[in-house]
N, C-alpha and C positions, 0 to 999 in steps of 0.2 A: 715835416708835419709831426706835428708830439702825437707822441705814442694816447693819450687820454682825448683827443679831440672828436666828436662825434660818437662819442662813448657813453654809454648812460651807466651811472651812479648813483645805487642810493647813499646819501650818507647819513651815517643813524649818530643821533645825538644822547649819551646817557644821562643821568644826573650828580654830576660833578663839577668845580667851578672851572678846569679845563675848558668847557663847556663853551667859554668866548672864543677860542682859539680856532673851532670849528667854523666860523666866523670867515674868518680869512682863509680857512681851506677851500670854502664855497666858493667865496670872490675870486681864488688861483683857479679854481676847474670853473667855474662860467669864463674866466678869461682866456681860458686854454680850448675851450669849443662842447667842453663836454657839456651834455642834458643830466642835471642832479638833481634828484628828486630826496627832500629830505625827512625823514622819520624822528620823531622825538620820542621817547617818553615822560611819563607823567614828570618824574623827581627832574628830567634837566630840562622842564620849562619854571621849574623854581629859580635857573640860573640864565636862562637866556630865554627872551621871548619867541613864542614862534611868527610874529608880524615882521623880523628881523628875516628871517632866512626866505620868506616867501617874498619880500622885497629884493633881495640878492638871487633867487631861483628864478623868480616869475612863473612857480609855482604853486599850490595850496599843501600845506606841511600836514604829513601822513602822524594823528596824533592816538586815532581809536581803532581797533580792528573794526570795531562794531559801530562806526559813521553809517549814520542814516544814507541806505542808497549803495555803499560799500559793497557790502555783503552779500547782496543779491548778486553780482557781477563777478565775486570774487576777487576784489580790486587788488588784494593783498597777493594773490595766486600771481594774478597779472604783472604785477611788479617784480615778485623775484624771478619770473618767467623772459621779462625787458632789461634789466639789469646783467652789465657787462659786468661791475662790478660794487661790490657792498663792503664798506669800511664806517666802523665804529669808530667814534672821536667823540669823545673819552669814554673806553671802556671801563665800568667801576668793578670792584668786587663783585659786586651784584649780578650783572648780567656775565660775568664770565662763571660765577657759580651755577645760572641757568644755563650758561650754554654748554657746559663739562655736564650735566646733567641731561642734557637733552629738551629743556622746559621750554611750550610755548605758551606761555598764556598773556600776550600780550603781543601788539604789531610787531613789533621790533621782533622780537625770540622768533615768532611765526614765521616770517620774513627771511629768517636765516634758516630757519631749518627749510623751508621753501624753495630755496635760492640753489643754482646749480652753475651759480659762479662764484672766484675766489670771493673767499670774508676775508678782510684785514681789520685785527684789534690792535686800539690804540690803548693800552693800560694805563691808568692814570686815579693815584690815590696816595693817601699818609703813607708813610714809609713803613711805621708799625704792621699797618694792614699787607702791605705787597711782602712783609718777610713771614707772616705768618704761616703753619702750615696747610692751609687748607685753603689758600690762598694759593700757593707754590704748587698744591697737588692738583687744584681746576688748572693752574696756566698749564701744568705736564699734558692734561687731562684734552685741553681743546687744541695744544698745539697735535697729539694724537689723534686729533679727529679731524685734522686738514685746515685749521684753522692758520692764518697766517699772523704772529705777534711783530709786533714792531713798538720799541721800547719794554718798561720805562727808561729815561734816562735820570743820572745820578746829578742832584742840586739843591737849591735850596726850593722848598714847598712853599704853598700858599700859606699854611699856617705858620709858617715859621721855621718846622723843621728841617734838617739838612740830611741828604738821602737820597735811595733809588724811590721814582714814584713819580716822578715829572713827565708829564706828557711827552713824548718823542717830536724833536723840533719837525716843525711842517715838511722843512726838504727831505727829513729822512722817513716820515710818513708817503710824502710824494713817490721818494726814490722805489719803498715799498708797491705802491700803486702802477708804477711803472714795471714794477718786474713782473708784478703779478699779469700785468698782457702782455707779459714778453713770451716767447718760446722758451721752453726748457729745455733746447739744444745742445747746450757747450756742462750737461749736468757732469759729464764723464771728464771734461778738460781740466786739468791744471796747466795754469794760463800767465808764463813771466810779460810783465810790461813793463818796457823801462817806457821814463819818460824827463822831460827836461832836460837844459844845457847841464854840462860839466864845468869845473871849475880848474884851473890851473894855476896853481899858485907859484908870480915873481917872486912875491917876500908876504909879512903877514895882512899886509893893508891891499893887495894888487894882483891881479889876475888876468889869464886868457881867458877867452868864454865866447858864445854865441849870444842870438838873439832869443833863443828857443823860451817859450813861455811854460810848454809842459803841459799845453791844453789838448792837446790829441791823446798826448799816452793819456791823461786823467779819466777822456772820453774813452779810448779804446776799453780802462780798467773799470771805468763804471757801468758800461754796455756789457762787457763779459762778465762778470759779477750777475748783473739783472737779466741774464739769459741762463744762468745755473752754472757757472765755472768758478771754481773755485783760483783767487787772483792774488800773484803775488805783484805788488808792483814796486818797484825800485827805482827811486823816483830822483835825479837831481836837483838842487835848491829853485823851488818856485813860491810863488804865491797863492794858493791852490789848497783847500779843504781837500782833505781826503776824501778818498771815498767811502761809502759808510762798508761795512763788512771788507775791508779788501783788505789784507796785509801789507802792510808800508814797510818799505826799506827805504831808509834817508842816505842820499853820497853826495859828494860833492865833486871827484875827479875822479878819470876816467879810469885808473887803477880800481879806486873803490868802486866803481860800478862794475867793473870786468870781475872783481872779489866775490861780488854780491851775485851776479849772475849764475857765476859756478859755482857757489855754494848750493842755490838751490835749481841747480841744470838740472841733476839727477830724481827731482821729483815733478820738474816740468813735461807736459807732454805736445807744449806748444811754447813758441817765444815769439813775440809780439816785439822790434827792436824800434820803439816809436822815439824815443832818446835820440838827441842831436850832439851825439860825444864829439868833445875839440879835437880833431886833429894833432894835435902837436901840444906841447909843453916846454918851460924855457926848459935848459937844459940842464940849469941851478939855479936851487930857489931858495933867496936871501932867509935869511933867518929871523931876521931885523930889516926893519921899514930901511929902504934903499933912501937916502936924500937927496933933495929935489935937485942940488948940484952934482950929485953923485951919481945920478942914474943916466945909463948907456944910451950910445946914441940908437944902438940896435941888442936884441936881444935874441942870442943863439936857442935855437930850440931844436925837439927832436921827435920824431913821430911816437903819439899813443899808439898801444896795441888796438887791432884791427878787431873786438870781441865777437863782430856778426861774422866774421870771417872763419875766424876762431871754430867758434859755433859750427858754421857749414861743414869744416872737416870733421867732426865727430856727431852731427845729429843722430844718425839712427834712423829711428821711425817717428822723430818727431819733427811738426811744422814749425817749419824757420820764417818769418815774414820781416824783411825790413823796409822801411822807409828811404826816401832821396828828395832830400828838398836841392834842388838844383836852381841855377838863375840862367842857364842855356843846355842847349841841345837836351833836353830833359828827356826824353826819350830812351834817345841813345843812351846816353849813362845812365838810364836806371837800368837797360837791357844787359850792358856791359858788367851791371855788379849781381843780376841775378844771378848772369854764370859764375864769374867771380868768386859769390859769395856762397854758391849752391843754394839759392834759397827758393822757395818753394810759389814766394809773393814778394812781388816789390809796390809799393805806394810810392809814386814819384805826383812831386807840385813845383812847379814855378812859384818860387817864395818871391818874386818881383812883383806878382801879382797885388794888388790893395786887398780883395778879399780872399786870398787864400796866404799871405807871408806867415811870418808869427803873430802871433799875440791875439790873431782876427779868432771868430767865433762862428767862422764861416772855411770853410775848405772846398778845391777845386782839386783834382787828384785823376789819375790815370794807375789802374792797375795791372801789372803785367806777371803775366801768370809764368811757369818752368819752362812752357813753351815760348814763353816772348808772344802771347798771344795777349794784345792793349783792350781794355775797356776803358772809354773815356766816361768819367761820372762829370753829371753837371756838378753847378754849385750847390753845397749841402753844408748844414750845419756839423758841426765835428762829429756829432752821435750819430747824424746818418750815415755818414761816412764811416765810422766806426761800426753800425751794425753791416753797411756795407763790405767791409773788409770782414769781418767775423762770417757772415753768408759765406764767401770765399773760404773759409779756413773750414765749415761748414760740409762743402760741396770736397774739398780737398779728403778729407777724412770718410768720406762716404766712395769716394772714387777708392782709395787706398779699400777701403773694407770689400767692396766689390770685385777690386780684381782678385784679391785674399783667396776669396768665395770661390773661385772660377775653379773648374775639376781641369 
């Protein structure tokens, strides 16, 4: 279940031509289950109509504080009082000057200072305006007052120009909305994910490798990101958008991933091993494309370094959690490498399954805890399971803090 369903939202609309884009944010949260009630002001019904957004709401669009009938009810009270949450799309200059000032004179301003759930602004203006200073000193100004920014990003503008000032694409507005009802949990974590297969290179055209797509570590690093960790993630060759705020490390073979790991171990206070590293590598690798009569009828190989292993003998005080995609006795050998590996959590799946292998947008998983104590999760999409397994590392660190405590 998304995190926005059964959620109410208002979403305030300002006057800027971003202003259509607002458009399709409605259409994604009515599809997602939330209740959005939308706010315009005067200048961005110069840009979109409000017969538009009350046909996508199946609402009546919040336009005047002072609507005949309104006011006597306090209807404006009422709304920031029902709202989970309030995001601006498109923020202009304008209304983040009144909101760095504190100004309500209008539904919208009133509304926010009202409101006693997250605000998210979406900035969106010429690029001359978003560098100016007074400009630069309201965004210092309202992110100082709790306000939440997301964007702008850097491109070309509607007028023409090329620059920062472009409304923040919808995912990364969304991913914003998402964090903002997420827990603030992991605000103290620094959080390694690896994610995706390795590569092993025969010669320059040919490789070992798995099936691994990289969609759990992406999940595991976009969940702990939107819960306040701060996420390095180190990520094998995939297909896969970053995630917005998380630090990317790109490898390709198991060495460079094990490099990468222990470069930044020493600032980790958690390691998340969602990475399907190969096994083995030949045990020379051509330098020049091998040809097609040329090439052996078997190729000698030799085991990669074991990095979760590694890891276990020097953790410390930090949480180790790896993965076991297994195709039998799955149990067992995930139990087998918790000891193994010293680790704190293991996530083991039947990758034979059709909805939990690679590449699926669905996961089937069992967790076993230091004790070899199993939770069986049903089927869940990777986030769930990712905030699942995060709960875990959650509960992990609050047991540690506790016995700490004890006289």
């Amino acid at each position: 279940m998304g995190l926005l369903k059964d959620k109410e939202i208002i979403l305030a609309v300002t006057g800027g031509i971003a202003g259509y884009k607002a458009v399709e944010l409605l259409r994604m949260l009515t599809e997602a289950g939330a209740g959005v009630q939308v706010v315009m002001t005067e200048n961005a019904c110069q840009f979109v109509g409000p017969i538009t957004f009350e046909a996508l709401s199946g609402r009546q669009v919040g336009l005047d504080l002072f609507a005949p009938g309104q006011e006597a009810v306090m209807a404006h009270i009422e709304l920031a009082r029902q709202a989970d949450l309030l995001v601006i799309v498109p923020a202009t200059a304008n209304v983040l000057a009144k909101l760095a000032a504190g100004l309500a004179d209008d539904l919208l301003t009133t509304l926010v200072l009202a409101c006693r759930s997250p605000v998210i602004l979406a900035p969106a203006m010429n690029v001359a305006m978003w560098e100016k200073p007074a400009v630069q000193s309201n965004v210092k100004r309202v992110q100082g007052l709790g306000y939440r920014l997301v964007g702008p990003e850097q491109g070309e503008l509607a007028c023409g120009d090329e620059g920062y000032g472009r409304l923040a694409s919808l995912a990364a507005i969304w991913e914003e909305m998402e964090a903002a009802l997420s827990p603030n949990d992991l605000s103290k974590e620094t959080i390694i994910v690896t994610a995706g297969p390795t590569q092993e290179a025969i010669d320059p055209v040919r490789f070992l490798s798995n099936r691994s797509s990289g969609r759990m570590g992406y999940a595991l690093a976009r969940v702990a990101r939107r819960r306040g960790a701060r996420v390095i993630l180190i990520s094998g060759p995939v297909s896969l958008p970053s995630p917005g705020r998380v630090e990317v490390v790109e490898v390709n073979s198991a060495a460079k991933m094990r490099e990468a790991v222990l470069k930044h171990w020493q600032e980790a206070s958690a390691l998340v091993m969602a990475a399907a590293v190969t096994d083995f590598k030949p045990a020379k690798s051509s330098k020049v494309k091998v040809k097609k009569g040329e090439f052996p009828a078997s190729i000698p190989v030799k085991a990669n370094p074991d990095i979760l292993k590694e890891l276990g003998e020097k953790k410390g005080d930090r949480i180790l959690i790896g993965f076991a995609a297994e195709t039998d006795n799955v149990v067992d050998n995930a139990r087998l490498k918790v000891k193994e590996k010293n680790l704190d959590l293991i996530v083991a799946n039947d990758v034979t399954r059709p909805d939990s292998g690679f590449g699926t947008d669905t996961n089937r998983v069992q967790l076993i805890n230091q004790d070899l104590e199993m939770t069986d999760l049903p089927l869940l999409t990777k986030e769930e399971v990712a905030d699942s397994v995060l709960d875990r590392l959650v509960q992990i660190r609050e047991k540690r803090a506790a016995k700490l405590s004890r006289p």
